[in-house]
Structures are given as C-alpha cells and as structure tokens.
VEXZA-926974 format. One record per residue (C-alpha): residue number from 1; x, z negated, y. Coordinates in pm, whole numbers, plus 50000, padded with zeros to 5 digits. Layout:
N
[NUM; [X; Z; Y]] ...
REM end
This chain:
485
[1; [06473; 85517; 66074]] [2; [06657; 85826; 66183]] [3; [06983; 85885; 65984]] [4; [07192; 86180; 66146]] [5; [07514; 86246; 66137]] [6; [07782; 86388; 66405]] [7; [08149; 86570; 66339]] [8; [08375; 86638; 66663]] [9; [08730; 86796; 66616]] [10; [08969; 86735; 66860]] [11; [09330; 86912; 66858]] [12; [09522; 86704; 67025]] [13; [09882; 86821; 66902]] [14; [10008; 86472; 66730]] [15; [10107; 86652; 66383]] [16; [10467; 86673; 66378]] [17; [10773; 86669; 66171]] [18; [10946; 86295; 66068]] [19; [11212; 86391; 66274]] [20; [11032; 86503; 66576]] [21; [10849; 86208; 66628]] [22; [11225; 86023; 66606]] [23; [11318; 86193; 66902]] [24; [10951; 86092; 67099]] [25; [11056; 85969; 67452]] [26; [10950; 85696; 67612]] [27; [10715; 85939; 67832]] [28; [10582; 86069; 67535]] [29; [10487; 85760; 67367]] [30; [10361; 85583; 67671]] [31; [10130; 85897; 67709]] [32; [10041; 85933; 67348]] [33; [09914; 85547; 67318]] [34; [09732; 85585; 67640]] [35; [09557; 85940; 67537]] [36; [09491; 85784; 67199]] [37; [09274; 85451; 67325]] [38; [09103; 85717; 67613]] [39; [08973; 85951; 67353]] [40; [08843; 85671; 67099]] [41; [08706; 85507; 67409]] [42; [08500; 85834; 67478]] [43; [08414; 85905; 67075]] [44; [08291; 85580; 67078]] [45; [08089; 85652; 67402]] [46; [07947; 85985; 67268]] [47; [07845; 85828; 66937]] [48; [07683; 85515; 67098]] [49; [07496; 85739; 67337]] [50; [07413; 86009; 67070]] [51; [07287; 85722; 66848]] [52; [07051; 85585; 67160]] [53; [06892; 85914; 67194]] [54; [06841; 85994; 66860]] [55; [06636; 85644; 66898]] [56; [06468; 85682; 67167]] [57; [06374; 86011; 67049]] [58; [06242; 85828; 66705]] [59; [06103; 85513; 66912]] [60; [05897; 85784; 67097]] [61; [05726; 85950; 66743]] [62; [05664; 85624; 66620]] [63; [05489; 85530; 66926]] [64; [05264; 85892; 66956]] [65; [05200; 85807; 66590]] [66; [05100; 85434; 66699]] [67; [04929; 85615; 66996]] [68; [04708; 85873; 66809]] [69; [04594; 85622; 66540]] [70; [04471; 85374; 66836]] [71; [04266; 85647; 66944]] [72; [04132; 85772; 66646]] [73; [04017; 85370; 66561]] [74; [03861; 85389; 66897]] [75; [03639; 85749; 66801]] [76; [03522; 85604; 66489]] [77; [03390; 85282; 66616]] [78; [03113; 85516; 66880]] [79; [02841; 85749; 66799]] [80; [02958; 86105; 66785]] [81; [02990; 86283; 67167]] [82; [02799; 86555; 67044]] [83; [02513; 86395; 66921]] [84; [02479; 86042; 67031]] [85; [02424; 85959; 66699]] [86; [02689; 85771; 66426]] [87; [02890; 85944; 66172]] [88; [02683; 85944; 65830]] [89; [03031; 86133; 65645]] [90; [03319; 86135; 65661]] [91; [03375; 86500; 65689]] [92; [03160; 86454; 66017]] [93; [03405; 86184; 66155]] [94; [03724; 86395; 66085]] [95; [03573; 86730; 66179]] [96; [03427; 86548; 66570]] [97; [03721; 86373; 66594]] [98; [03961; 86671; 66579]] [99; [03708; 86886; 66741]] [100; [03782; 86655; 66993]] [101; [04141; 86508; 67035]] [102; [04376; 86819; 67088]] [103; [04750; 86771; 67037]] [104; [05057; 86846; 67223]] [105; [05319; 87101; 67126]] [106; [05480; 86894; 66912]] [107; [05221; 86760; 66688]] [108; [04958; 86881; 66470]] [109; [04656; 86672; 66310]] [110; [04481; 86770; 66008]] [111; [04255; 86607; 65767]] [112; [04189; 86587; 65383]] [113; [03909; 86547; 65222]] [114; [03851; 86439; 64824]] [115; [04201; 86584; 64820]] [116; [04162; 86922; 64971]] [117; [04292; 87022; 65315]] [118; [03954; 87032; 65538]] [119; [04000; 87108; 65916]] [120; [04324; 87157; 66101]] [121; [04349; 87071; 66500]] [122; [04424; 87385; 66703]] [123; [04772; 87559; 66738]] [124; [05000; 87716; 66538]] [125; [05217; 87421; 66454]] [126; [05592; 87415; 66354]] [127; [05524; 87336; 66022]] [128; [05196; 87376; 65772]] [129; [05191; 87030; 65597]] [130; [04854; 87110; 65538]] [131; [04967; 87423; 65322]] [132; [05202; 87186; 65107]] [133; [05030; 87118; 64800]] [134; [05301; 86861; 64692]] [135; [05250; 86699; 65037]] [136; [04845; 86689; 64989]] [137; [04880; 86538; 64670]] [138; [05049; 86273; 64851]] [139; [04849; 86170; 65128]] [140; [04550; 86201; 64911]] [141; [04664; 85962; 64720]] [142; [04757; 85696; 64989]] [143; [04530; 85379; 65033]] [144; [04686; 85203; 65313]] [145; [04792; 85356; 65632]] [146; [05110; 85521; 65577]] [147; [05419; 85638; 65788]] [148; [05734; 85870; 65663]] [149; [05953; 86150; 65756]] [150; [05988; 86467; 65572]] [151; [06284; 86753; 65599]] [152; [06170; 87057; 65577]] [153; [06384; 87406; 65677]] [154; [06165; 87434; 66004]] [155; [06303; 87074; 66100]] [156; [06224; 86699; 66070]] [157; [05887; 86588; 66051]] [158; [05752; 86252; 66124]] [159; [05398; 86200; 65996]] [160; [05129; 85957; 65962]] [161; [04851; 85925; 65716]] [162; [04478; 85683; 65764]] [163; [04289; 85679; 65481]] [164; [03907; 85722; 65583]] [165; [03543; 85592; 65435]] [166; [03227; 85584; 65575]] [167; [02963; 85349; 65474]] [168; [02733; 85513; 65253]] [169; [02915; 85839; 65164]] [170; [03128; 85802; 64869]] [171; [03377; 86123; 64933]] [172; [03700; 86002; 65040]] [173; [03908; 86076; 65317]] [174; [04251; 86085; 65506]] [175; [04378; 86232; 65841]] [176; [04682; 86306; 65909]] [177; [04928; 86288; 66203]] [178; [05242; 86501; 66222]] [179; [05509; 86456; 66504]] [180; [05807; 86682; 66549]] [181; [06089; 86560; 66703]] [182; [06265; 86893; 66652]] [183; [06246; 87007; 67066]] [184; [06361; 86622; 67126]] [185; [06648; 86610; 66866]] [186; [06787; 86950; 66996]] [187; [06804; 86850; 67386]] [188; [06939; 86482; 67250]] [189; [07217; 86702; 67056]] [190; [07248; 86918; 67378]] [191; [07386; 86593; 67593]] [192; [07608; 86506; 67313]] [193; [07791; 86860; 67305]] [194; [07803; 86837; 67706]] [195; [07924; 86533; 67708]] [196; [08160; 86604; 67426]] [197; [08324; 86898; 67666]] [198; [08324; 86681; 67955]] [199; [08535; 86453; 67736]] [200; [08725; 86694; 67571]] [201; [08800; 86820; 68031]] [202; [08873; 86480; 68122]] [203; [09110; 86387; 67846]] [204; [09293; 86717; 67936]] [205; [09310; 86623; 68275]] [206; [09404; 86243; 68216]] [207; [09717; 86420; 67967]] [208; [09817; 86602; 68268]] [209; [09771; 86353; 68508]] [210; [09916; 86052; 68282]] [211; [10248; 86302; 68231]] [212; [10343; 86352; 68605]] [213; [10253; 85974; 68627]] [214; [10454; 85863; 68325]] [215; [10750; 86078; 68424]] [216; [10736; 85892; 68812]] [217; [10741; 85618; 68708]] [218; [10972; 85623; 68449]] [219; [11221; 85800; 68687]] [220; [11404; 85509; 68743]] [221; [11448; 85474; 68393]] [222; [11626; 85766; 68329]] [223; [11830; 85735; 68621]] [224; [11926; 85395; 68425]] [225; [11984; 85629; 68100]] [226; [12148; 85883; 68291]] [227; [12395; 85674; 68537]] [228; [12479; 85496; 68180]] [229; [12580; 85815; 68055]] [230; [12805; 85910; 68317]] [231; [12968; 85587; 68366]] [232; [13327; 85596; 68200]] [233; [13568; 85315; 68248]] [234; [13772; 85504; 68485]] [235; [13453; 85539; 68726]] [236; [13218; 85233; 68734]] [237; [13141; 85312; 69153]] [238; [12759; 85502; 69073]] [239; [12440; 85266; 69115]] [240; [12099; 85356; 69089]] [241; [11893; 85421; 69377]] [242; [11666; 85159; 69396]] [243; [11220; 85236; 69582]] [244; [11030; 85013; 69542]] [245; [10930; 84642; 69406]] [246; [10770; 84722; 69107]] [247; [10915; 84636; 68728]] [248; [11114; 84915; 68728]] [249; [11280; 84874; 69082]] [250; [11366; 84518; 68962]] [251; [11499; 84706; 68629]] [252; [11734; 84885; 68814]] [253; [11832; 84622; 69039]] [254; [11920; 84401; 68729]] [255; [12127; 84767; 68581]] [256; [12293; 84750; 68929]] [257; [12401; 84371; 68920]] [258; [12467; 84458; 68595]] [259; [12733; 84718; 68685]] [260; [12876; 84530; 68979]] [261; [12982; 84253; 68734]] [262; [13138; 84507; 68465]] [263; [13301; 84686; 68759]] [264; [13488; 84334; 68872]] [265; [13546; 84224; 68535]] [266; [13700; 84629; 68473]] [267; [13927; 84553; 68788]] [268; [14039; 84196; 68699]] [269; [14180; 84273; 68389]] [270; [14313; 84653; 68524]] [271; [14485; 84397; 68810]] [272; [14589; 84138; 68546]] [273; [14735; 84417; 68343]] [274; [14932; 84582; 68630]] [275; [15040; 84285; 68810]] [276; [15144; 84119; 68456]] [277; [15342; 84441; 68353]] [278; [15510; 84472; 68700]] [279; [15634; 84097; 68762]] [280; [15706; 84051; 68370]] [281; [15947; 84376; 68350]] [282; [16190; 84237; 68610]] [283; [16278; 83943; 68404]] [284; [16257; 84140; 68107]] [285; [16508; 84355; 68200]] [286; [16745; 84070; 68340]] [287; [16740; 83932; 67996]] [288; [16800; 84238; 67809]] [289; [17079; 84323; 68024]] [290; [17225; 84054; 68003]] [291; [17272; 84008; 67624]] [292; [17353; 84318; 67585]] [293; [17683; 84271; 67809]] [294; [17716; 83913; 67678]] [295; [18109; 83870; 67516]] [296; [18201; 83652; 67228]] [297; [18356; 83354; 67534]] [298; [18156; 83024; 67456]] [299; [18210; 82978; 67833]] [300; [18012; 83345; 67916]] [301; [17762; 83300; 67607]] [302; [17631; 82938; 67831]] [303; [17635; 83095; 68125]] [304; [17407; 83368; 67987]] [305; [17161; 83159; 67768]] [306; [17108; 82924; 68079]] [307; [17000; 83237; 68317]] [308; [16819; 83392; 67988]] [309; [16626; 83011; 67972]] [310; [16548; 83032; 68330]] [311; [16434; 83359; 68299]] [312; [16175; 83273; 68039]] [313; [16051; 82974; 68203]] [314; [15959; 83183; 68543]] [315; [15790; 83394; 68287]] [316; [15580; 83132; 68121]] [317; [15504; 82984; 68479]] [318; [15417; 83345; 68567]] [319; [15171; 83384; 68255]] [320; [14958; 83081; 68286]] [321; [14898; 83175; 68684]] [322; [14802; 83535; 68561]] [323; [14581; 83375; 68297]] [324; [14422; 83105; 68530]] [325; [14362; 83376; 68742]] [326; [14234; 83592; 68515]] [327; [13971; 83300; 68384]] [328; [13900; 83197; 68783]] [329; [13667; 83506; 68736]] [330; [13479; 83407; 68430]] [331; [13155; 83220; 68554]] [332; [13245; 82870; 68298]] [333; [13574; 82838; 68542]] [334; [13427; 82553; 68767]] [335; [13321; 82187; 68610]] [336; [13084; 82084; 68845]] [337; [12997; 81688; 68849]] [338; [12965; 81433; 69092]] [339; [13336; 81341; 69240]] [340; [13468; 81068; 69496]] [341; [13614; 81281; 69811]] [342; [13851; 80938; 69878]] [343; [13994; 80920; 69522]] [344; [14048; 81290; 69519]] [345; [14254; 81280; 69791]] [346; [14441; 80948; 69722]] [347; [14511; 81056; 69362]] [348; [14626; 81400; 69489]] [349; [14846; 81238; 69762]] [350; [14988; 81014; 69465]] [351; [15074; 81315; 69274]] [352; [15222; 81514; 69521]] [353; [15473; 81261; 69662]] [354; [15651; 81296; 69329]] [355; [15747; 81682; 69430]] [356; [16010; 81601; 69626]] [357; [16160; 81369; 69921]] [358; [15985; 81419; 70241]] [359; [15764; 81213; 70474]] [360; [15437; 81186; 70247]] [361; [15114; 81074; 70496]] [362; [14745; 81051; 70429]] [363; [14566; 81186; 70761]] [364; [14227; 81112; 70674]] [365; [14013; 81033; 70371]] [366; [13640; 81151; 70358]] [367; [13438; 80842; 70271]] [368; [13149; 81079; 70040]] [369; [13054; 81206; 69729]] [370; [13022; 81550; 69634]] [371; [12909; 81805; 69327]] [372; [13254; 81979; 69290]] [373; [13496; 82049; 69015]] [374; [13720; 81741; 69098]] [375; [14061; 81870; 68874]] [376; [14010; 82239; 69042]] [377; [14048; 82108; 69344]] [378; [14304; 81855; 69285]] [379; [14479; 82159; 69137]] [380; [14478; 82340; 69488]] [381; [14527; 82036; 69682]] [382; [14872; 82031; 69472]] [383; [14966; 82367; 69482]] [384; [14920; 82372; 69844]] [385; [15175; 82085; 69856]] [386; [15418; 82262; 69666]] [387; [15399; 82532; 69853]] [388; [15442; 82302; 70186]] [389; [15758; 82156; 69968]] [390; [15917; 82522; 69937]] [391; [15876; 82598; 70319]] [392; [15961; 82254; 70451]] [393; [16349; 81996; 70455]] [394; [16412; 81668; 70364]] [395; [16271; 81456; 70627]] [396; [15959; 81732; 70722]] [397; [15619; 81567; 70706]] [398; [15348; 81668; 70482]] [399; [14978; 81513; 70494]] [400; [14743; 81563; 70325]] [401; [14333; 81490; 70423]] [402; [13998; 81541; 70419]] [403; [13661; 81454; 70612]] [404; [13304; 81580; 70611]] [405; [13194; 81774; 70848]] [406; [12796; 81843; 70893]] [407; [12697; 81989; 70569]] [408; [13088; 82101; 70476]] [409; [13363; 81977; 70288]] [410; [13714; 82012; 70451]] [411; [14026; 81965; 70266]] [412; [14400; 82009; 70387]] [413; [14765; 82044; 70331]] [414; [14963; 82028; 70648]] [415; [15365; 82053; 70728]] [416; [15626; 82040; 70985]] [417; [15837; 82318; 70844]] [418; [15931; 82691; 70918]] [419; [15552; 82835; 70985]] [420; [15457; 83142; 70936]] [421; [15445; 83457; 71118]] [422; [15037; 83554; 71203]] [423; [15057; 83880; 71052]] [424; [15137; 83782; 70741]] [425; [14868; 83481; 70735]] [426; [14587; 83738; 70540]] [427; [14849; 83867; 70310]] [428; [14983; 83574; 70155]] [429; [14671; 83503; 69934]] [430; [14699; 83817; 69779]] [431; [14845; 83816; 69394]] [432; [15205; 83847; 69460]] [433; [15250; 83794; 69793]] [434; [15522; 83593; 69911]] [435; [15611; 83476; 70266]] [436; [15885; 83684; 70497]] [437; [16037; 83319; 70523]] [438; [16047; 83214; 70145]] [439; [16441; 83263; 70126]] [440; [16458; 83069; 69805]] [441; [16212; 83365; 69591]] [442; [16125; 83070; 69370]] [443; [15759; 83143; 69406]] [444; [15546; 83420; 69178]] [445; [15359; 83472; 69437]] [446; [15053; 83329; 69256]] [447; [15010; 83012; 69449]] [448; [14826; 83078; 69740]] [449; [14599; 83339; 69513]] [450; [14481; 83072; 69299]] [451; [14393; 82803; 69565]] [452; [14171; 83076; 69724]] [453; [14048; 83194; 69372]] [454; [13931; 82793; 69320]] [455; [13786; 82793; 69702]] [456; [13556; 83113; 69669]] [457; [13428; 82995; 69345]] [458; [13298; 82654; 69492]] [459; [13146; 82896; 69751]] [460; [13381; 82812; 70065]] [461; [13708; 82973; 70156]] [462; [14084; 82853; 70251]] [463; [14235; 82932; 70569]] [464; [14567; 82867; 70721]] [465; [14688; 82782; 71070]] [466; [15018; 82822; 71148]] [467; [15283; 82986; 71396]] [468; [15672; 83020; 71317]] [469; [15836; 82733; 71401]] [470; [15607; 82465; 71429]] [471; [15505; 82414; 71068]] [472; [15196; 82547; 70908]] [473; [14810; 82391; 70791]] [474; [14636; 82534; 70488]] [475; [14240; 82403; 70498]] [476; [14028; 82423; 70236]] [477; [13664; 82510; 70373]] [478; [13371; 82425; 70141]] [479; [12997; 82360; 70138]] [480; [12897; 82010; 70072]] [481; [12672; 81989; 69802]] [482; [12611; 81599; 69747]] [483; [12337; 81630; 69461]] [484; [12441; 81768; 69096]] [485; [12306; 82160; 69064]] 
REM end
C-alpha cells in the first residue's frame, strides 16, 4: 500500500582511467570484488529493512483504522451514555460518539453530515481534511466503507470513511477516520540513515581491514613476482621463504621446486657445454695441427689421415657419452617395465665376453623380477665390464652377478686386475675423471659417470670396492621394486 522510495550515494573511488584499471593488482582486485558483494550485501539489507518498517508502519494505520471502526460499530449498536436512550439521528450518533472516543496524536475523527463538515474530535490535528472541500465532496459521496491515502504538503495521510443512517431520519451521514503515519515514517527513515552510516563505517573499516589482509596474504605472492624478477641465468641460488600450509605456502613451495629443477637443468647444460668444449678442443687441435704440417709423401699423408680418423672417432665416442649424459637428466631417461634379473645378467655376461680374452664367470644370478629399465642397466652392467677390461690382462678374471637382497637389487662387475688407490674411489665417477692407473688414456672419462647417472635415476647408487693390487668390485645398489609404478 505504501510506495516510497530511497536514494543512497556511496563514493567508493572505482571511476578510473582504461589504463589504470590495466595496471589493478591482484590486491586491488581481490579487495575491490570483496568491497563490492559487502556493500550490495548491506544496500540490500538497508532496503529490505527500510521496506519492513515502512510496513509495519502501514500494517499499524490499517489496523487503528480497523480498530476505530470496530469501536464505532460497537457505540452505535447501545443507547447513548448520556442519556440511556437510542440515537433517533444521525447527527446525535456522530456528535455522542466523538464526544466520546478521543484520538491519539496521530489521528483525527470528524464527521459529515448531508455533505457538510459537522463536528470535529478534539486537537489540533496535522492536517484539516475536514477543511478540504475537494476531500468532503468525496467522502460524501461514498456508499460503502472506504479506505485511501492522501499526500498532502503536511505529510501522508491514511484515512477511513463509514457511511452512516439511522432508521427513521432520512439525512445522511459519514465519519471519518484519519491516521498519520508522518511521526512513524520519520523515525522508520531515521533507522535507515543510521543504519546507512553504520554501513557506510563498516565498509570503511572492512576496506582497511581487507587491504592489510589482502597484502599478508598475498606476500608470498610477490615474493614469487619479485624472486622471478631478480632471478637471471647467472644466479638461480634465491628461493622463497616458505610460513605456513596454506595455498599460498604450497604456491611457493611448487615456485621453489620449480626453481630447483631450472637451476639443475641451467647447470647440466653449463657442465655439458664446458666439459664438451674442453675434451673436444684437444682433439681438435691435434687434427688441425696435423694437416696443417701434413707434406705431399703418400707414406706421411696415411700416417696422418689414420691419427686424424682416430681422432674423430674418440670424438664421436666422446659426443654420444656427453649427450647420454646430458639426457640421463631429462625425467623420460628410464623405461621402466617388468624385467627378468637372471636374463639380464646372462645376456649381459654374453655380451661382455665378446670385449676381449679374459676369464669370463657368472658369480651369481638373482632368481626375481623387477620394475627397472632392463637396457639401462644392461648398459652399465657393460660399461662396467669395459672398464674392468681396460684395468685388467689376459688371463685376469672378470664376473659378473647379481642377487636380491631384502627389499634391494644388487648388481656387480668384479676383476682381478691393478685396483685402485682409495682416494681416488669418489673421484672416478665424476665427468672426466680417469684413474691414476689408466696408462693406456683410452677412456673419456665418461664411463663410470654414466653408470652412476643410470643408478641414481633408478633411485639406488654404485659403489666400488677396491685396493691397489688386488683387483677392484663396482656394485650397483638399487631398490627392488617388483610391481610396475
């Protein structure tokens, strides 16, 4: 019944240039979005309660109207209280009952009679329907109980009009209620504006509050942004500080993994690079020098292209170990499947014997299965051997074996040849490093790298055993995984 209408302005800052809002943080945003469902949260809160007063405050007119005509119904059905005797007009109805029923301040009574104001209740009421012609001619004019609301520039008025007879008098009759809600709608607009600057505090404080929170949290973040920004290829050593277990401490865990992997990939390739341009410039040069001095004898020009063919095959052999090497780092370097332990060491054994002529023996076989990347291992298995070939005589022993042990794998290449020293049993897995003993400088110095390159990726390790002079044992240490991953 009651139609109103309610404006709030809010500044909250969000006009802005295209390019400003380009260059919104994540802070910002975060805060923005969160500010922007608050505050239509609380305008919907202050229009849904500003609607339920406004009501209420209608509800309650309508009732007082309800109210007042009950007892007016009630005075005309007994005798008048001043006489004891029943109304014969109905000026005497109107006039007893008004003489008798006195309003409250906000509502005035009045009656009309053959279309002329008659009597007014006491007071001095907001507004003088009864002095509204326009508003006589109206209610004089009504039939059937009536109910309305009228604007007027003293305020809202909510009225009700009876029509009136008495039996026997043929004048007619109407009284009329007026309600004003005026008092009611004011303290009802009241709440709204105090609620309106409690919402218009709170959403100041929650900006405040949600910007020291936003920037905490997002701390991490721009350590993320910032450590980014700093890294250079040249310095990959910074990590982020990680507190915490939340999404953003797993964030910069992740960045950190994230940064341990570029920082070994960044010093694979810088060691592929310098360990390729140091061992490749020796036989470079040895090449170059040598056909540069090379004479015009057919006897001098064989001579050379043999060392110059030599030369380039110790290079190729020195490429593909840099390149295995360099891929024993990638994380597709392992074929895992399901691989006979016996056959991988009989096969291998097979293989090897073909190296050269010494006294080739099986020690063991492991009678198993295991998840392992059979031709990786075979590949160390072999390399160890040729490595026991270049340290060992015709007529040394080499075995070879294997057995299971618990819940690990063991693998191993054993000889009877020169040994080698302790200190130097570290060192010689390192790219490059070659034995005090290896007289014959065959080797690149790869070998041994790769074989514990293949054993860390299945997760184990190599180690050797060994002491000058009574030959040496390279094992291969692995976890036994006997179901596919």
């Amino acid at each position: 019944m009651t139609t109103w209408t309610m404006t709030m302005t809010m500044t909250t800052g969000t006009t802005m240039t295209t390019e400003r809002r380009h260059g919104l943080t994540a802070r910002a945003r975060i805060l923005g979005w969160i500010l922007l469902i608050v505050a239509v949260a609380i305008v919907a809160i202050v229009v849904i309660t500003g609607r339920s007063a406004f009501t209420r405050v209608d509800a309650q007119m309508n009732a007082e109207l309800v109210h007042e005509t009950e007892k007016f119904r009630a005075f005309a059905s007994k005798p008048d209280p001043s006489t004891g005797r029943e109304f014969f007009t109905v000026r005497e109805l109107l006039t007893s009952h008004l003489q008798h029923n006195l309003p409250e301040h906000t509502e005035t009574f009045f009656s009309i009679i053959d279309g002329t104001p008659d009597r007014r209740s006491v007071g001095d009421p907001r507004v003088r329907l009864d002095a509204d012609a326009e508003f006589v001619r109206m209610a004089a004019s009504v039939t059937e109980p009536t109910t309305g609301r009228l604007s007027t520039p003293d305020g809202p008025v909510i009225y009700g009009i009876l029509p009136v007879s008495v039996e026997g008098d043929p004048s007619t009759g109407h009284l009329v209620i007026a309600e004003f809600p005026a008092d009611e709608y004011d303290e009802a607009w009241a709440t709204i504006w105090v609620m309106s600057l409690v919402a218009v505090g709170a959403l100041a404080l929650a900006a405040i509050t949600g910007w020291f929170i936003a920037g905490r949290v997002l701390a991490p973040i721009r350590d993320v942004r910032e450590t980014a920004s700093r890294i250079s290829e040249t310095d990959l050593g910074r990590r982020i500080d990680v507190v915490g277990t939340d999404d953003v401490a797993q964030l910069a865990e992740t960045f950190n993994r994230m940064l341990d992997r570029l920082e070994s990939a960044f010093d694979g390739q810088r060691r592929f690079l310098d360990d390729a341009g140091h061992e490749l410039r020796t036989p470079i040069t040895i090449i170059r020098g040598h056909l540069e001095v090379m004479g015009d004898d057919p006897e001098d020009r064989e001579q050379t292209l043999r060392l110059v063919e030599d030369e380039l095959g110790r290079m190729s052999r020195l490429v593909d170990d840099l390149i295995l090497l360099a891929r024993s780092e990638r994380p597709d370097f392992l074929v895992l499947a399901r691989t006979d332990l016996t056959d991988l060491v009989v096969e291998t054994f097979a293989k090897a014997t073909a190296l050269a002529d010494r006294q080739w023996t099986i020690d063991n076989t492991p009678e198993a299965y295991a998840v392992a990347d059979e031709q990786r291992l075979a590949q160390a298995l072999l390399q160890l051997a040729a490595n026991a070939v270049a340290h060992t005589e015709t007529g040394d022993t080499i075995a070879i074996g294997g057995r299971v042990s618990d819940d690990r794998l063991l693998l191993w290449v054993r000889d009877t040849g020169e040994g080698i020293p302790e200190e130097e049993h570290k060192r010689i897995f390192e790219r490059f490093a070659r034995a005090a003993a290896d007289s014959r400088g065959q080797s690149t110095g790869l070998g041994l790298a790769i074989v514990a390159r293949i054993a860390q990726a299945h997760g184990g390790s190599v180690v050797v055993d060994s002491t000058p002079g009574d030959g040496a044992a390279f094992t291969l240490d692995l976890p036994l995984h006997e179901e596919e991953q």
